[in-house]
N, C-alpha and C positions, 0 to 999 in steps of 0.2 A: 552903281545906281540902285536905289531901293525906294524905300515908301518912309519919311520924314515927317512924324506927327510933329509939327510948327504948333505953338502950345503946351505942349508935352515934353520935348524935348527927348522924343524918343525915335531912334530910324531903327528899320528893319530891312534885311537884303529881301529879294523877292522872294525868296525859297524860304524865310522867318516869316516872312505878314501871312504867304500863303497858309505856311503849316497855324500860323497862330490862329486863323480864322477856321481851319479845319476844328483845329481843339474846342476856341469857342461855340464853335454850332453843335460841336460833341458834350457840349458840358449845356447845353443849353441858353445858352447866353445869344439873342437878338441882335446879328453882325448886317441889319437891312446898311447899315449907314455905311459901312466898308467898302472901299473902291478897290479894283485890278489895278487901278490905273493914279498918278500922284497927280491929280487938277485941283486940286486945293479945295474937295469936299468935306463940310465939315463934321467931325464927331461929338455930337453933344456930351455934353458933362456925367447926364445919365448916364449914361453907354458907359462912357473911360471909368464912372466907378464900377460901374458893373464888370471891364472885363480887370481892372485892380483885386475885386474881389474873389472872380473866379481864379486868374492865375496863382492868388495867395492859397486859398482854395484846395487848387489842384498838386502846388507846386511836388507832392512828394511823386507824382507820375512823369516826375522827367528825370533826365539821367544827371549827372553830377555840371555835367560842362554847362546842358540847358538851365539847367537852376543856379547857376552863376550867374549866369546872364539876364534870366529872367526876374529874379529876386528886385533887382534897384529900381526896376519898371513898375513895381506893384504903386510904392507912394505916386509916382510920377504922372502913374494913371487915374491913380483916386483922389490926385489933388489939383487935377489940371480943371480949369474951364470948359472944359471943351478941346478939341485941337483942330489943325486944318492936314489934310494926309498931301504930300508936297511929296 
């Protein structure tokens, strides 16, 4: 069980959303709309480009495995409407 941006078409285990929302608040990026919790709070469109942008951004500060993984999420986040975190 993790955190499923429905929209997006992106999940996260709890130990990814956590660290990902640490990163964004380290990079500066506005994570008010982010839940602890998956109640179907939604992320505006705003936001999913903004954190598309940072993690493309940032990507050379993660190790090989994280930048596998993180990489396919950049479009995914900068082209969604919005998502619902589930």
């Amino acid at each position: 069980m993790g955190m499923d941006l429905i929209g997006a078409d992106i999940s996260y285990n709890w130990h990814g959303w956590a660290y990902l929302i640490s990163k964004l608040n380290e990079w500066g990026v506005d994570t008010c709309e982010f839940r602890g919790c998956n109640d179907g709070d939604p992320i505006s469109k705003e936001t999913c480009i903004a954190v598309g942008n940072a993690i493309e951004q940032h990507l050379d500060e993660f190790d090989d495995v994280q930048r596998r993984f993180l990489e396919p999420h950049i479009d995914k986040w900068r082209t969604c409407d919005g998502c619902e975190q589930w």
